[in-house]
N, C-alpha and C positions, 0 to 999 in steps of 0.2 A: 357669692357675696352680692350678685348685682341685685341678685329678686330680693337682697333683705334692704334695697334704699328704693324707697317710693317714688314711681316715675312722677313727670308732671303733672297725667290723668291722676293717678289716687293723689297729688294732695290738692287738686282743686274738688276731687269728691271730697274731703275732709274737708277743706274752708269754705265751700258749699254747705256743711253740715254744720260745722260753724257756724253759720251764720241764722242757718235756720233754727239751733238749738236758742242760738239768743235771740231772738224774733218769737218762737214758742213762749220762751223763759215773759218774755214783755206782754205777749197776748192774755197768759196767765195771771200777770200783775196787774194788767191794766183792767180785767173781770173781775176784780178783786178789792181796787182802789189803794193796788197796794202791799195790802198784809200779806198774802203767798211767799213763803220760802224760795225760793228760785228752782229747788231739787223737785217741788210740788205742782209751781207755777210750769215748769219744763212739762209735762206729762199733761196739765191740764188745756197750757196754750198748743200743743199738739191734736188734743180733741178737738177744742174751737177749729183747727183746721180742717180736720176728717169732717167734721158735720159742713162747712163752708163748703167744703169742693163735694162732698158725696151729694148732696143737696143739688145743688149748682150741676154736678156733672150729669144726675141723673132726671132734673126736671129742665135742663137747658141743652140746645145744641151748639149752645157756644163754647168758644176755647175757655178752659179752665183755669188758662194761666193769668184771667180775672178777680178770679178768689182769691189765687194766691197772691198777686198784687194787695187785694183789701189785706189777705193775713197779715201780707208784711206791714203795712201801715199801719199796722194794727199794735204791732209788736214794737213796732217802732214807737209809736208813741208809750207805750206802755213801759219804755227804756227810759223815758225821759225822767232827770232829776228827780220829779216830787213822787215817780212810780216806780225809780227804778231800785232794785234791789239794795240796799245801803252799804257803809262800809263793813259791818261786821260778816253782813250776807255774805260780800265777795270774798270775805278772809276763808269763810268757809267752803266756796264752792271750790277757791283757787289753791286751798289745802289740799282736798281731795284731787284734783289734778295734780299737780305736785306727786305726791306718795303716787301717783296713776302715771304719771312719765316712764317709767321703765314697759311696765303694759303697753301703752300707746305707742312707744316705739319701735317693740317687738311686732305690733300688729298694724304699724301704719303701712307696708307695702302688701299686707293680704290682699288677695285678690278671690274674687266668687270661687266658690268649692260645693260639692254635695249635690247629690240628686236634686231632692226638691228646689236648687237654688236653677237648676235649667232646666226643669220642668215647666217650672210656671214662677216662681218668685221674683229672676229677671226679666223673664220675656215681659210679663205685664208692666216693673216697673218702666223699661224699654218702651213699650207701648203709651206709659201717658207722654213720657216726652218725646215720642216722636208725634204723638196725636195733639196732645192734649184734650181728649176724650177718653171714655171707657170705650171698651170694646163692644161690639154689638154685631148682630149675623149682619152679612150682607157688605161690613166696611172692611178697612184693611185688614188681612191676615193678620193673625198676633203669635202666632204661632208656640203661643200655651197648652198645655195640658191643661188646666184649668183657667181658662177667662174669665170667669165668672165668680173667683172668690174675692174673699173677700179685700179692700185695696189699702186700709190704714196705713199697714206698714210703706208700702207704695207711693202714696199720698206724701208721707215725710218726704221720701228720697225726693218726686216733684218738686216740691217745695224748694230743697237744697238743692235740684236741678236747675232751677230759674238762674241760677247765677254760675252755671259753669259753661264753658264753651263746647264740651259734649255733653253725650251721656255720661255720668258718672257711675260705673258698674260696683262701685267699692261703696256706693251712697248708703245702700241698707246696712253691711259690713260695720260703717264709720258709726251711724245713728245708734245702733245695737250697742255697742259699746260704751257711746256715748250718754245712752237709757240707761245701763248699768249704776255708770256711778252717780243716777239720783239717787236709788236708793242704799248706796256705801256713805251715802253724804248723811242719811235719814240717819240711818244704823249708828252711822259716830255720834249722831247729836242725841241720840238715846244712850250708848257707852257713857256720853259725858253728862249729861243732865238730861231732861225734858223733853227733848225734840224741837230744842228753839235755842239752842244755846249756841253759840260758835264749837266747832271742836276744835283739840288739841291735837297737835302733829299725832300723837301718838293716839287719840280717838280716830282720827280721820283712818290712819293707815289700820288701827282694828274694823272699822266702817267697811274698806276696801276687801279685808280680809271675810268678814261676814259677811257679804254681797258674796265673793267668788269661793275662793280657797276651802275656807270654812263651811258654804252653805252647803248641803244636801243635794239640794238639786240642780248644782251648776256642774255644769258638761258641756266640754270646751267645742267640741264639736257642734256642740247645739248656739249656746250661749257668746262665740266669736265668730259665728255666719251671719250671712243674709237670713237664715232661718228667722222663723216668728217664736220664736220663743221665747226669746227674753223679752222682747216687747211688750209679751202676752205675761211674764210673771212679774217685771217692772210694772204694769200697770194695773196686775192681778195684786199687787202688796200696795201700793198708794191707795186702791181705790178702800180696799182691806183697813188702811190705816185713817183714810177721810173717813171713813162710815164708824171706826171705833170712837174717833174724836167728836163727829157729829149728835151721836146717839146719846154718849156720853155730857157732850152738852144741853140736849135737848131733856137728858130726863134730871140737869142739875136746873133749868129755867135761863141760861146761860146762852148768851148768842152762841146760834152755829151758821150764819150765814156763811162765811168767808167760808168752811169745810165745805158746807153742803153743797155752793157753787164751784169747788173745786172736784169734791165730787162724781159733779154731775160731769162734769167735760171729763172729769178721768174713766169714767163707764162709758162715755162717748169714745173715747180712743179706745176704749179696752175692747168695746162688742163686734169690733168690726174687724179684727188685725184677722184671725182663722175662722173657720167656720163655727168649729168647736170654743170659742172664747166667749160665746154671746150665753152658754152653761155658767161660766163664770161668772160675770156680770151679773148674770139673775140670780145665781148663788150667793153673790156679794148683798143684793138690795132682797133677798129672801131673808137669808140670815139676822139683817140687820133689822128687817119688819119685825123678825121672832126677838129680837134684844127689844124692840121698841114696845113690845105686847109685854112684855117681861117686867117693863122697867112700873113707879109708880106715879100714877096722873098724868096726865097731857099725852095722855096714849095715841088719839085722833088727830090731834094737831101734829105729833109727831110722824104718826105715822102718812101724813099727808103731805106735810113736806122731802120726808122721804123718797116717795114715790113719786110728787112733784122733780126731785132730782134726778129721776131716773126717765125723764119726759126726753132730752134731747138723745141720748144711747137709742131708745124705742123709735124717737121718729128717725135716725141714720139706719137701723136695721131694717126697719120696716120698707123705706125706700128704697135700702140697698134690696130688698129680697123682690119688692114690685119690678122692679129696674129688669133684674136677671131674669124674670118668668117672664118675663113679656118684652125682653131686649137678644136672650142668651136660650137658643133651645136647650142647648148640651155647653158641658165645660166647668159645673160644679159638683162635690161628690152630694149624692143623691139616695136618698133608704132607697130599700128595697120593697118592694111590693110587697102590700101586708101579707097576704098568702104563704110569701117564700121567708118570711121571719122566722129566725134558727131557734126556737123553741128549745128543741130536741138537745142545742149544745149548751145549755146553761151549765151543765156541769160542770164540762169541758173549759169554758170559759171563767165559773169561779177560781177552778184550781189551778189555769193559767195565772188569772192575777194573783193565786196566794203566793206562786211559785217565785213571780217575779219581785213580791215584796220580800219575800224570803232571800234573795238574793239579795237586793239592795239592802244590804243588814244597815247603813251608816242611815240611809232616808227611813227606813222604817223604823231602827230604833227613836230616832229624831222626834219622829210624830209622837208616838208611844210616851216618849218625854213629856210631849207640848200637851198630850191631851189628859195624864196624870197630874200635869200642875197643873191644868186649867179645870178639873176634875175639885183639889186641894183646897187651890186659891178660891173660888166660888164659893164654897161652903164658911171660907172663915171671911172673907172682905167683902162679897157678896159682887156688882158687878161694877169693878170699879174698872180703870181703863186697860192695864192686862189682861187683867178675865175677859175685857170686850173684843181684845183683840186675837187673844185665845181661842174665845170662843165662836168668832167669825172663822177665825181656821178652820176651826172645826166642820162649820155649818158647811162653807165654800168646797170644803172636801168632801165632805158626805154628799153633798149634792152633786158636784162635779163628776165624781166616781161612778156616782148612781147615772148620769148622763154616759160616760163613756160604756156602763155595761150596758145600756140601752143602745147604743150604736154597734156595739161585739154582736149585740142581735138581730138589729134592725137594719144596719149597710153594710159591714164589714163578711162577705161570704165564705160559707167554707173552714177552710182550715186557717184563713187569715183572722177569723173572726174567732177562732176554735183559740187561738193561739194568743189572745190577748194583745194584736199588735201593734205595739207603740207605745204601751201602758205606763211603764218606767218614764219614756219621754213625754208623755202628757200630764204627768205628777212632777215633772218637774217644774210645769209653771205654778204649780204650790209654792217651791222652793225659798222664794224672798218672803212669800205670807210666813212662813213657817218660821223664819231667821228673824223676822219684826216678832214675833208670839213669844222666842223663846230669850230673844233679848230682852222685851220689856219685862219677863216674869222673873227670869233671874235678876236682873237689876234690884225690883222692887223687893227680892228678898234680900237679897244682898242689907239693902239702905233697911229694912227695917229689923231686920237685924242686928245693926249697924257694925257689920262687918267690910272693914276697909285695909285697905293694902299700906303699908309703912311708904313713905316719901321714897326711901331706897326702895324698895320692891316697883313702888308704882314708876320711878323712873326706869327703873329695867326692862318691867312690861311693855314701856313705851316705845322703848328701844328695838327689844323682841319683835314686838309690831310691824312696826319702821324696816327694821331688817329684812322680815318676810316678805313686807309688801315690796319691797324694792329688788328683792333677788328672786324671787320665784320666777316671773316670767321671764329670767335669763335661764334658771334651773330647768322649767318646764317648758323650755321655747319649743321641743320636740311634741309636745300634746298641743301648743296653744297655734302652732302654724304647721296644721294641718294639708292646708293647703299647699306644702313642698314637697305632699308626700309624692313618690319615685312618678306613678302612674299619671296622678293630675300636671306633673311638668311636662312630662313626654306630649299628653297631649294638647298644651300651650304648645308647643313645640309642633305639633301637630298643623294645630290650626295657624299658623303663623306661616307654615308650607301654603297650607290651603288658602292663603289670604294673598299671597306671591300668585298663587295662578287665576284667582277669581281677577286680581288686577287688570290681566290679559283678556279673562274670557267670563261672563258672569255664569257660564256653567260648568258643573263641574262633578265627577265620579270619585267617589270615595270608598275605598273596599278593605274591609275592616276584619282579618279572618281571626275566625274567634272570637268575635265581638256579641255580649250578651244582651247588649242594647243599652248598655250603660254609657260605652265609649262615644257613641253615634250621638246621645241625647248631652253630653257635654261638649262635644266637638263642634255640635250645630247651636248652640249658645253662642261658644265662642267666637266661631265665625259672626255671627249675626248681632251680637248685643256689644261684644269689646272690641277696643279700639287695634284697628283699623277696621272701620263696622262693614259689614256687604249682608243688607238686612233682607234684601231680593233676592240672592244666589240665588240658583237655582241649583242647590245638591240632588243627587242619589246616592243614597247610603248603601251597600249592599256585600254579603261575607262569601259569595262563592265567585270563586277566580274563573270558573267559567259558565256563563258566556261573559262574563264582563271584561274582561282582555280583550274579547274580540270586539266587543260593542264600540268600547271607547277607541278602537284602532278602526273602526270603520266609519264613526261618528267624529275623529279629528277632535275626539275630548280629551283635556287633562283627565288622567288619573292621582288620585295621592294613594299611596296605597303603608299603612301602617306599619305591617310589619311581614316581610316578604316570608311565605312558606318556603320548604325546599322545593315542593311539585311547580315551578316556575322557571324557566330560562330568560327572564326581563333582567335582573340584579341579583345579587348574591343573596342565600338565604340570609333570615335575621337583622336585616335593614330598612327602614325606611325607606319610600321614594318619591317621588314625580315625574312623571311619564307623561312624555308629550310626544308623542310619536313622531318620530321612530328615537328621538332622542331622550334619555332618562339621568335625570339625579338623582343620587342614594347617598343616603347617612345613617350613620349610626348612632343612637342616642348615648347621651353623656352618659358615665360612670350616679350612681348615685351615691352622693358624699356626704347628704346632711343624715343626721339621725332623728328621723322620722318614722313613728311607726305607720306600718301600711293598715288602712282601715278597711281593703279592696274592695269599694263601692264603686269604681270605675274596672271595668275588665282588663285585665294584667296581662291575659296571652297577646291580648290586639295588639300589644305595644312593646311585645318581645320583653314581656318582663315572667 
């Protein structure tokens, strides 16, 4: 019961994140004079950051935590009365929190989970605040697998780092979440009217429901981590919904300023979160060039401010890519030398992705949907604002895809590349574009139809709504807290030994039998980035009990050792220890009680499981 109440650390990363969501929310307003939604202004005042500090961090050698000073002040003024979000604004945002309360509480004491989250997703955000720099050869270890990607996502958590008294390891965790429900706030206000209307209890909770439950490409493992994914599909559908609005204004003669500069900071946060997001982003301003050639008259003008919007995403990628080739020898993923380009497996790799489409039958019939009524609607209404945003799906997909089988060729080697890998998870930052396409087309036929639901009906639906959204994640607390699965406590447990003997001595033998390098690369997160931090240990990680029994008996080192084989005379098989010679403690890990399925991305035998 204790892991489901959030210690003191995760809720000042939450009101850390807090703060920084309404600080974004004000930067966006105040670029705007105003007019920005708060769910819009959130995504946009987050880019105006990424470009501040990417800029900043990579043509200065100053601390960073400069920029985010301006952000704040920024945001802050942009809060004020004559800019800040009004009263109907906040009915709407504080709805969708509301119906988001059972969520939020299910997942306020998560805690980091998942390979890439200590690979390289904490270590780096770890690194701006212990630095406040990027990484660069030569300065402190960052002890990433990747230093050199890309830091958006990172850049929030700083942000909300400035105002807590650690590291906040839950900071990515909280903001991901917290990205979610701009776009359930978007989704209700399109359920209910327009996309500017307040919603109703009962739009907001279908909103919440079409952001997660409902969408296609929400996947709790992905979408409730540190992971970039949601980051990248929240801001793969805003920027998807600016550009249908923009264009759409642009070919009626109709201001689009307020979109197009919203926009532009939304491609700015979008290109820089993964490597692979900056396909997107050029997907988004490709696509919407082909609407803008499409449309009639004011093609040039159009299409110049367009691309005009797409000036500040280019100069953050650009610097971000100068920065790494001439800051970062090694530490980003990299093609392959044109020579060793796998030509030979294109087969191989179409009929991996047909395979995996084939299995996600719920994503793939979804599209099949979105691109037969945008197929439909075209032909009879020609390209009004559904068909725009249809048809941007469309385009960001095809292009996107066409980007990831160019990497199945070009980096990915071998049977990794043979095998399509990651393909399902890389289509699911489509996921919200797709839930925005298929809500506005249904709608619109809906209303011209005029096909409507009885007072009694639509009261029920509300309800219906309401209900789900508010009991799922007690139904589904076993998919959505992942992170209680049997293996990932053991080794919390683990390193919380390992944190008892670095206290004593900051080095330290860790012998892991059985361990496939999964356990080792979570273990040394944990010690180093969560609290109680010991970011300098000095570990050796290593699975064969001999020589390392002797080692650490002649060198006066703690041992921890995971999980005792029988070929040992130290402690009893099947135990945990610590060994400090010649004295040892052993334990045995707790029963597991929650119902949690095991995902076994951490190695099970290391830890007597």
């Amino acid at each position: 019961m204790d892991l489901l109440i959030p210690s003191w650390g995760a809720l000042t990363g939450w009101g850390g994140v807090l703060v920084a969501t309404l600080l974004f929310i004000g930067g966006g307003r105040l670029l705007t004079q105003g007019r920005a939604a708060p769910e819009l202004a959130l995504v946009a005042g987050w880019g105006l950051a990424c470009v501040a500090l990417t800029l900043w961090g990579v043509l200065t050698p100053w601390s960073m935590t400069w920029p985010a000073l301006a952000v704040a002040v920024i945001g802050v003024v942009g809060l004020v009365p004559l800019r800040a979000p009004g009263a109907a604004a906040w009915r709407g945002v504080l709805r969708i929190v509301a119906v988001s309360l059972p969520l939020l509480a299910v997942m306020a004491s998560a805690r980091p989970s998942l390979p890439d989250t200590f690979l390289n997703l904490l270590p780096n955000a770890a690194y701006l605040y212990d630095h406040a720099r990027f990484p660069a050869d030569g300065s402190a270890p960052s002890y990433s697998l990747l230093p050199g990607a890309p830091y958006n996502m990172q850049l929030a958590a700083f942000v909300a780092a400035q105002l807590t008294p650690a590291f906040p390891a839950n900071a990515m965790i909280a903001f991901n979440i917290v990205l979610l429900l701009a776009p359930a706030l978007l989704l209700a206000r399109l359920v209910e009217g327009d996309g500017d209307s307040v919603p109703s209890w009962g739009a907001a909770a279908a909103g919440l429901l079409l952001a997660t439950l409902i969408n296609p490409g929400f996947v709790t493992r992905y979408d409730l981590s540190a992971y970039s994914e949601p980051s990248v599909t929240v801001a793969t559908a805003c920027a998807g919904w600016l550009a249908a609005r923009a264009t759409a204004a642009l070919a009626g003669r109709r201001a689009a300023v307020t979109d197009l500069v919203l926009l532009s900071l939304t491609l700015a946060a979008l290109v820089n979160i993964k490597q692979d997001s900056v396909a997107l982003a050029a997907g988004v301003v490709a696509s919407s060039a082909v609407l803008v050639l499409l449309q009639r008259g004011a093609r040039v003008r159009s299409l110049a401010l367009l691309l005009l919007a797409a000036v500040p995403a280019t100069l953050l990628f650009l610097a971000w890519r100068w920065y790494v080739l001439t800051h970062l020898t090694s530490g980003e993923l990299k093609l392959l030398p044109v020579g060793q380009w796998q030509f030979d497996l294109i087969p191989q790799i179409l009929r991996s992705m047909a395979s995996v489409l084939l299995e996600k039958v719920y994503f793939s019939l979804s599209v099949i949907v979105a691109l037969v009524a945008l197929v439909w609607r075209w032909r009879r209404h020609g390209l009004d604002l559904p068909t725009r945003i249809a048809a941007l799906f469309a385009g960001v997909a095809l292009l996107y895809n066409a980007a990831l089988f160019f990497t199945y060729i070009a980096h990915f080697d071998n049977e990794i590349g043979a095998s399509a890998h990651s393909y399902f998870r890389y289509n699911t930052h489509l996921g919200l574009l797709l839930m925005l396409a298929l809500t506005l087309l249904a709608r619109a036929s809906l209303v011209e139809r005029g096909w409507t639901l009885h007072a009694g009906w639509r009261g029920a639906a509300a309800a219906l709504a309401l209900s789900l959204a508010l009991v799922s994640p007690v139904a589904f607390f076993g998919f959505l807290r992942f992170d209680l699965e049997a293996a990932q406590q053991r080794a919390w447990l683990l390193a919380d030994h390992a944190r008892l003997a670095l206290d004593r001595n900051p080095r330290l033998i860790v012998l892991l039998p059985g361990d496939d390098g999964s356990l080792e690369t979570m273990l040394d997160a944990l010690i180093r980035f969560t609290p109680p931090r010991h970011v300098d240990a000095e570990i050796r990680y290593t699975r064969a009990l001999s020589p390392t029994i002797e080692d650490a008996r002649r060198e006066h080192q703690a041992l921890l050792l995971s999980c005792a084989p029988p070929d040992q005379n130290l402690v009893p098989p099947g135990v945990a220890a610590l060994i400090t010679f010649p004295d040892a403690t052993f334990w045995k890990y707790p029963p597991d009680r929650l119902p949690i399925p095991r995902s076994h991305v951490v190695s099970e035998a290391a830890l007597c499981l």
